[in-house]
C-alpha positions as CSV (number, residue, x, y, z in Angstrom):
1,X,-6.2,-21.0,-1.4
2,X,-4.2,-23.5,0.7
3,X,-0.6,-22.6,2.0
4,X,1.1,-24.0,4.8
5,X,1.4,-22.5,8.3
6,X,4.8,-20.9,9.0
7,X,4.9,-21.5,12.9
8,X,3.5,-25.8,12.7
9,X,3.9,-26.8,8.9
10,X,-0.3,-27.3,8.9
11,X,-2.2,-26.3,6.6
12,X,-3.9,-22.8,6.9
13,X,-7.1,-21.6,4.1
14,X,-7.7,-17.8,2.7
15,X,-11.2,-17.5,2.6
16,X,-12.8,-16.2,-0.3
17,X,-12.1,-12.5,-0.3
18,X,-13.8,-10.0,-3.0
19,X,-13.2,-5.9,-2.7
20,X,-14.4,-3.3,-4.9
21,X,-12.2,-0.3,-6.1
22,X,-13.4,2.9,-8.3
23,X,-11.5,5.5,-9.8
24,X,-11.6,8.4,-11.8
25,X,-9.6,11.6,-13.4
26,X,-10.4,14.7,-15.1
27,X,-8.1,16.3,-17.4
28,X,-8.6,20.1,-16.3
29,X,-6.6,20.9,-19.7
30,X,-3.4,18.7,-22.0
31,X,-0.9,19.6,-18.4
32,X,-3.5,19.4,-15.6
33,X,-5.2,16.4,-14.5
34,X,-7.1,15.4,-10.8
35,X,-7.9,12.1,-9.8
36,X,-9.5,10.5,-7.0
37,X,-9.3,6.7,-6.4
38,X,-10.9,4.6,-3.7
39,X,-9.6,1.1,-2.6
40,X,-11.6,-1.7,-0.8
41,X,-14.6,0.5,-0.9
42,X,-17.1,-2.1,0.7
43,X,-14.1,-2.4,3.5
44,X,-14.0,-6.0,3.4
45,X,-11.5,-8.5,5.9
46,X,-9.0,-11.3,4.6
47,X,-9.4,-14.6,6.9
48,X,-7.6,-17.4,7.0
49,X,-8.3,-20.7,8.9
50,X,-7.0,-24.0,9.9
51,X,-8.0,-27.5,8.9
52,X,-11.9,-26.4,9.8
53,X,-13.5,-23.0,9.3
54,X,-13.6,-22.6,12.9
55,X,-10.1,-22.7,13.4
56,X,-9.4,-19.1,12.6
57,X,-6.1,-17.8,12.8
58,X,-5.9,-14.6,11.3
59,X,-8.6,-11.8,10.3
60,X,-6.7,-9.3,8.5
61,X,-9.0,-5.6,8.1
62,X,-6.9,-3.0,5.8
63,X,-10.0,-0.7,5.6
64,X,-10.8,1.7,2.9
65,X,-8.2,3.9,1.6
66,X,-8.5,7.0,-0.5
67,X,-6.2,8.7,-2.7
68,X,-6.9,12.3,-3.8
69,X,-4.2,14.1,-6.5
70,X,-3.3,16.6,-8.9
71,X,-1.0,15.3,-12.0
72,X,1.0,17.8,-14.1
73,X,3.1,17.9,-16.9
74,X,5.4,20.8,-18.2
């Protein structure tokens, strides 16, 4: 994806980015449920980059977050 630079008006490239993210629940009865969910589990990085691939200009590394939780109902 091509956008434009905001600093110089060039153009600056996101490199491809992929991520996987799982999550589940368990209903512990019709007013209980837990859940867990997990994002960016491979903990990949956004880059971006210049006119050439070698121009980097930003490597952006959110990591893995996790999310643990109790949902209820009355």
């Amino acid at each position: 994806m091509q956008t434009l630079s905001a600093g110089t008006g060039e153009p600056e490239f996101v490199d491809t980015y992929g991520q996987w993210d799982a999550s589940a629940s368990y209903d512990i009865n019709k007013n209980v449920t837990v859940f867990f969910e997990g994002i960016n589990l491979t903990g990949e990085e956004t880059v971006k980059h210049g006119r050439f691939a070698n121009q980097i200009t930003q490597i952006q590394d959110t990591g893995t977050r996790y999310a643990v939780g109790v949902r209820a109902s009355f």
